[in-house]
KOLLODREN-375678 format. One line per 10 residues: number of its first residue (from 1); their letters; for each residue x, y, z of C-alpha. Coordinates in Angstrom, 1 decimal. Layout:
! KOLLODREN-375678
NUM = a = X Y Z | ...
! end
This chain:
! KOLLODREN-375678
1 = xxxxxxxxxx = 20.1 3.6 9.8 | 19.0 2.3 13.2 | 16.9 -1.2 11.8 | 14.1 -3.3 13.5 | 11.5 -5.8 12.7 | 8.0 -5.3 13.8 | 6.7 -8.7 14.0 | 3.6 -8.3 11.8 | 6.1 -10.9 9.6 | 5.4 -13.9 12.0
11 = xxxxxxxxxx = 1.6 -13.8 13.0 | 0.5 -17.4 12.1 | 3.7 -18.4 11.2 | 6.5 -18.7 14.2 | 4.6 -19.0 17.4 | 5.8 -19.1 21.2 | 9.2 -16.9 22.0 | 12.1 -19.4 21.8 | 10.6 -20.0 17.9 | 10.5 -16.9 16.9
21 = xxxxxxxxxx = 13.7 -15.4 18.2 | 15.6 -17.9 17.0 | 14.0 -17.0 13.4 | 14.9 -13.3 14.6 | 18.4 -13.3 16.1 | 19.5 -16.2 14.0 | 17.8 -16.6 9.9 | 17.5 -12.8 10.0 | 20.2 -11.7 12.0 | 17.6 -8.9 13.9
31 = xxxxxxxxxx = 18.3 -7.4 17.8 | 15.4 -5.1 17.9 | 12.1 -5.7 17.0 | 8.7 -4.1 18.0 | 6.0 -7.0 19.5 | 2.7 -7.1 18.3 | -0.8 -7.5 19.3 | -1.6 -9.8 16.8 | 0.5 -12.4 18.9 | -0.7 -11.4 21.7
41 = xxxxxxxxxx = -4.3 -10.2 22.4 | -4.7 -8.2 24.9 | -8.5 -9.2 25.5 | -7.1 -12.4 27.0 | -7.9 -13.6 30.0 | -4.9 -11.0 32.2 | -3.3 -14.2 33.7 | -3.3 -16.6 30.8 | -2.5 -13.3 28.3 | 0.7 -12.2 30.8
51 = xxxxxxxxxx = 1.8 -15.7 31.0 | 2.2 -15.9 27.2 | 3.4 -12.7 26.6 | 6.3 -13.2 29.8 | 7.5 -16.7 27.6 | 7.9 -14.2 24.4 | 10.0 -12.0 26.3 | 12.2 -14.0 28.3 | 13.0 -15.7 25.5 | 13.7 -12.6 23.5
61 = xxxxxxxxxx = 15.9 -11.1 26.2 | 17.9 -14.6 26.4 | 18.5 -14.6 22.7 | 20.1 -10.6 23.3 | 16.7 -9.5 21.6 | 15.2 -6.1 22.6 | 11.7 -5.2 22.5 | 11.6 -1.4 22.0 | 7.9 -1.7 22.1 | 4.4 -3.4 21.7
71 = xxxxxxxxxx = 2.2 -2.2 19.1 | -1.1 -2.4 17.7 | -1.7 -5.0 14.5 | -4.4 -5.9 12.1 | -6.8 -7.5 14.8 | -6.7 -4.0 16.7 | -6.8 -1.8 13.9 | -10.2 -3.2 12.7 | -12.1 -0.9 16.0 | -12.7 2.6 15.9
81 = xxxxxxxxxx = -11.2 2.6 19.3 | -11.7 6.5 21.0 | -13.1 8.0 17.9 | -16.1 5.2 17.7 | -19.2 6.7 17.7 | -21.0 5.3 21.1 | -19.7 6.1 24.5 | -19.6 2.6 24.9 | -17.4 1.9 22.3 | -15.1 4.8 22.8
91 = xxxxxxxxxx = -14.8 3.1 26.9 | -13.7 -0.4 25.6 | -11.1 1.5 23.1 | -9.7 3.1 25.7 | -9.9 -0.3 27.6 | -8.3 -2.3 25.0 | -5.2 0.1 24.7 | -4.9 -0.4 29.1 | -4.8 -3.7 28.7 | -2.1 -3.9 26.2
101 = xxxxxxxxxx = -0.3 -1.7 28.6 | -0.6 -3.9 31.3 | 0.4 -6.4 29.0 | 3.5 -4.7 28.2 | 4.5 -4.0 31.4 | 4.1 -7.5 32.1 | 7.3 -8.0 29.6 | 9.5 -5.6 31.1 | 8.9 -3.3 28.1 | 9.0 0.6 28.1
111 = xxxxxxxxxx = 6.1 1.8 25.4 | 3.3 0.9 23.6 | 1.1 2.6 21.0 | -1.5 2.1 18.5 | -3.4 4.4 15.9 | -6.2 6.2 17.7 | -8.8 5.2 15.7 | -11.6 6.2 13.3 | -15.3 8.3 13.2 | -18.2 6.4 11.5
121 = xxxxxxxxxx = -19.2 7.5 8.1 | -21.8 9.3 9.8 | -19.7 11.7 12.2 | -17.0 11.7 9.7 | -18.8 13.8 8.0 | -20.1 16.2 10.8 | -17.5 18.9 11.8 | -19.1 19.2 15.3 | -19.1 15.5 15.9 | -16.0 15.0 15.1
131 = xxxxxxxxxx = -14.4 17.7 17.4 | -16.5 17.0 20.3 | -15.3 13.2 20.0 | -12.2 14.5 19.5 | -12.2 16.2 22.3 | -13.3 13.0 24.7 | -10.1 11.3 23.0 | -7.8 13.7 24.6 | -9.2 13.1 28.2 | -9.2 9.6 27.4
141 = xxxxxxxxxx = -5.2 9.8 26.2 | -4.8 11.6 29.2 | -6.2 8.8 31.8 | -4.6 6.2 30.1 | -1.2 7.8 30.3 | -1.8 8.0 33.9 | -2.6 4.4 34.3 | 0.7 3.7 31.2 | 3.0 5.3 34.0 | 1.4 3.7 37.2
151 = xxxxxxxxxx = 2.6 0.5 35.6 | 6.4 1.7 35.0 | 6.2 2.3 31.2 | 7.9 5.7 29.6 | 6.0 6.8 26.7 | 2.9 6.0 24.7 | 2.8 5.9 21.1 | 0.3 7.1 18.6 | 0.2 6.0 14.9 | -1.1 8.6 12.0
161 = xxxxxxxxxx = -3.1 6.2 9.3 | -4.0 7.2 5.5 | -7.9 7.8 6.0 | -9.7 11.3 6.4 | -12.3 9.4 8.5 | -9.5 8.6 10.3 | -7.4 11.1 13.3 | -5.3 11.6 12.6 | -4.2 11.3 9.2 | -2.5 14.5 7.8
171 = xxxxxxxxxx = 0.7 15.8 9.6 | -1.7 18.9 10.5 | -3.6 16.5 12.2 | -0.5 14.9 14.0 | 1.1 18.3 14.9 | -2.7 19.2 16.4 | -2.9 15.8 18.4 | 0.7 16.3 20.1 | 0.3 19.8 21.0 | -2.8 19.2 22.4
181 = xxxxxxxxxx = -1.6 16.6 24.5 | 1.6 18.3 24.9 | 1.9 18.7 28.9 | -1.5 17.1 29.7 | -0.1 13.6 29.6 | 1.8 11.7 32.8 | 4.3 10.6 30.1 | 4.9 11.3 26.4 | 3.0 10.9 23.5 | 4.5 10.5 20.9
191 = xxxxxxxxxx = 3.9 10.0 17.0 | 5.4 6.6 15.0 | 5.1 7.6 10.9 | 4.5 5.0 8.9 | 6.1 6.0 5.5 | 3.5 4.1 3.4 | 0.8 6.1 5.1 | 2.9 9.2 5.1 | 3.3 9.1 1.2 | -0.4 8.3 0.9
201 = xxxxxxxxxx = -0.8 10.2 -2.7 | -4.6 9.9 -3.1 | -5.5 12.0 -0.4 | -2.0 14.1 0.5 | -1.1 14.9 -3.0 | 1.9 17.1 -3.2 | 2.1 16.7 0.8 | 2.9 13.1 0.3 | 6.7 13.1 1.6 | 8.6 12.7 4.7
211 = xxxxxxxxxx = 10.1 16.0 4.2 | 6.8 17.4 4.6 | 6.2 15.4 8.1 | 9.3 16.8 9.3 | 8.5 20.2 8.7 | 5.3 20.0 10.5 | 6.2 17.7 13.4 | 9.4 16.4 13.5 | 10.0 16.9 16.9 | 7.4 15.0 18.2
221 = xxxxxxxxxx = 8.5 11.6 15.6 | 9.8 8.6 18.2 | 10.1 5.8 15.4 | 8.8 5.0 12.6 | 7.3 2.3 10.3 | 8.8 1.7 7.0 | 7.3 -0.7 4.0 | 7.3 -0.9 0.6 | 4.5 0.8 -1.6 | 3.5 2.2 -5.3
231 = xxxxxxxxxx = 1.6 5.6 -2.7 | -1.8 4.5 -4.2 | -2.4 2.1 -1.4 | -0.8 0.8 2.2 | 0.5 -2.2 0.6 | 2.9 -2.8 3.5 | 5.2 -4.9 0.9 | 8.7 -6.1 1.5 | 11.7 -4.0 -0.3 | 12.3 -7.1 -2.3
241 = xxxxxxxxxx = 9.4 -5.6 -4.8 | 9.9 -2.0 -7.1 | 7.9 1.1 -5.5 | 8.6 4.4 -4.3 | 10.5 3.9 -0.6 | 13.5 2.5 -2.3 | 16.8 1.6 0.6 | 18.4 4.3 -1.0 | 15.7 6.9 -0.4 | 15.2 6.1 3.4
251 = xxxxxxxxxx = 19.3 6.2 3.8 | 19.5 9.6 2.3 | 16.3 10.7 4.7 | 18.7 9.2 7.6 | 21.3 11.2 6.5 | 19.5 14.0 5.5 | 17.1 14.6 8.7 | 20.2 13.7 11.0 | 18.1 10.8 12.9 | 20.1 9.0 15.6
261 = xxxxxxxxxx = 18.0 7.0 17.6 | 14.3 7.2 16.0 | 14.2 3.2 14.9 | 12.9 2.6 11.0 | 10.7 -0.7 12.1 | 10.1 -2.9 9.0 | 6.7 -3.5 8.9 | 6.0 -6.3 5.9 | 2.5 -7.9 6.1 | 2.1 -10.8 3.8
271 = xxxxxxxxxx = -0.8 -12.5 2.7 | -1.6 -15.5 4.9 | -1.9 -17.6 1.9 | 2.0 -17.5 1.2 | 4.1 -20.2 2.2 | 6.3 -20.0 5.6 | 9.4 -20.9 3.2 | 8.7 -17.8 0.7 | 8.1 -15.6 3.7 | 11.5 -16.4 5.6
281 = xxxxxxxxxx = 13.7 -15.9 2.2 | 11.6 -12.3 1.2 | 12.5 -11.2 4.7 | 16.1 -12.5 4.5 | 16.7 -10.3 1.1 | 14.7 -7.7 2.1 | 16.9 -7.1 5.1 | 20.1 -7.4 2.9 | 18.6 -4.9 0.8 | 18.3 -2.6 3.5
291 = xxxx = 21.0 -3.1 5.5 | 23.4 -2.9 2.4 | 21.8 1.2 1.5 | 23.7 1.6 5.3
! end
């Protein structure tokens, strides 16, 4: 399995790039790791924002640390981003995602994604506001991958999240979002699965497996997210704790699905309240767990 650490792990904890790659590269014994927002926020003033992010990166790239890419975290997945209801808010989605492009271009790094948001209650549940937001998100995509390559990055990624008022959520809904964008786009768009949403059992019922997101859009799968979960909610818990996305079972999917360079990023959010001490030893045996399934 091709491992790396989304850095979801740190936020709060291990601040300012020599810090945290030395808890990377050296008490976890990581190379590639995806950055996050929630280091980083975009919204920051662009000079003070690119200053800090540059220090994270440098030091990364000294300590032989590669960023595959920047992603969305908690603070940005609060917005409903392009599918918000108001024009308005739909502009400073799109805003917020060029900014965290410019960001990462800043640090020398090649994509960036982030889900693509969510309708209101109110539209979620009107078939004709939905698709005519919907629509508005695909010229939005399309702009921003214009502006993504005008600043020297390669692809953009999109995440799929475990919400019907959500888009998109289903693999039908992922398979509809790529082909649509699917030669309209300056560069890529691509999909990165997170398998706790993926197995989502509440709303995907017998749907809720990898196999299934395979079938319907395997091809268009860059990377994806992996986390420990019981399918009943996106606990995002580290492998250390029994559920349903055992080492074993994401080994055999490896093996199975004959992946060679789509990167299973662990993605373990803890809650803030946990010591520093716990969360550096759960990580360390989480990784051992993983690494050892091969």
């Amino acid at each position: 399995m091709k491992l790396g650490l989304n850095l979801s792990f740190a936020i709060k904890r291990w601040l300012g790039g020599g810090q945290l790659a030395n808890v990377v590269k050296h008490e976890l014994g990581m190379d590639l790791v995806q950055f996050t927002w929630d280091l980083v926020d975009p919204w920051w003033p662009a000079a003070a924002r690119d200053a800090v992010a540059r220090e994270y990166a440098d030091a990364f790239r000294a300590a032989g640390i590669t960023i595959e890419s920047t992603f969305g975290g908690l603070a940005s997945y609060t917005y409903n981003h392009f599918l918000a209801p108001t024009e308005t808010l739909r502009d400073l989605g799109k805003e917020h995602f060029m900014r965290a492009i410019d960001m990462t271009a800043e640090m020398g790094v090649p994509a960036a994604g982030m889900p693509l948001g969510s309708y209101s209650a109110q539209d979620a549940l009107d078939p004709g506001r939905r698709e005519d937001i919907y629509q508005r998100a695909l010229q939005s995509l399309v702009d921003v991958s214009r502006h993504a390559k005008s600043r020297g990055l390669s692809t953009l990624l999109i995440e799929p999240v475990p919400l019907t008022t959500e888009f998109p959520s289903s693999a039908r809904d992922a398979l509809r979002l790529m082909t649509d964008l699917d030669g309209a786009t300056d560069i890529p768009v691509r999909l990165l699965v997170d398998w706790g949403h993926a197995l989502f059992k509440p709303i995907f019922g017998e749907d809720a497996n990898m196999e299934h997101w395979i079938k319907q859009c395997g091809n268009y799968i860059s990377a994806y997210h992996i986390q420990q979960t019981d399918g009943l909610l996106d606990r995002h818990w580290s492998f250390t704790q029994p559920g349903i996305v055992t080492p074993q079972r994401l080994s055999a999917f490896w093996r199975d699905q004959r992946l060679t360079h789509q990167t299973y990023l662990l993605e373990i959010i803890y809650p803030f309240e946990q010591t520093d001490e716990f969360v550096l030893r759960d990580m360390q045996e989480g990784i051992k767990l993983l690494q050892s399934a091969g």
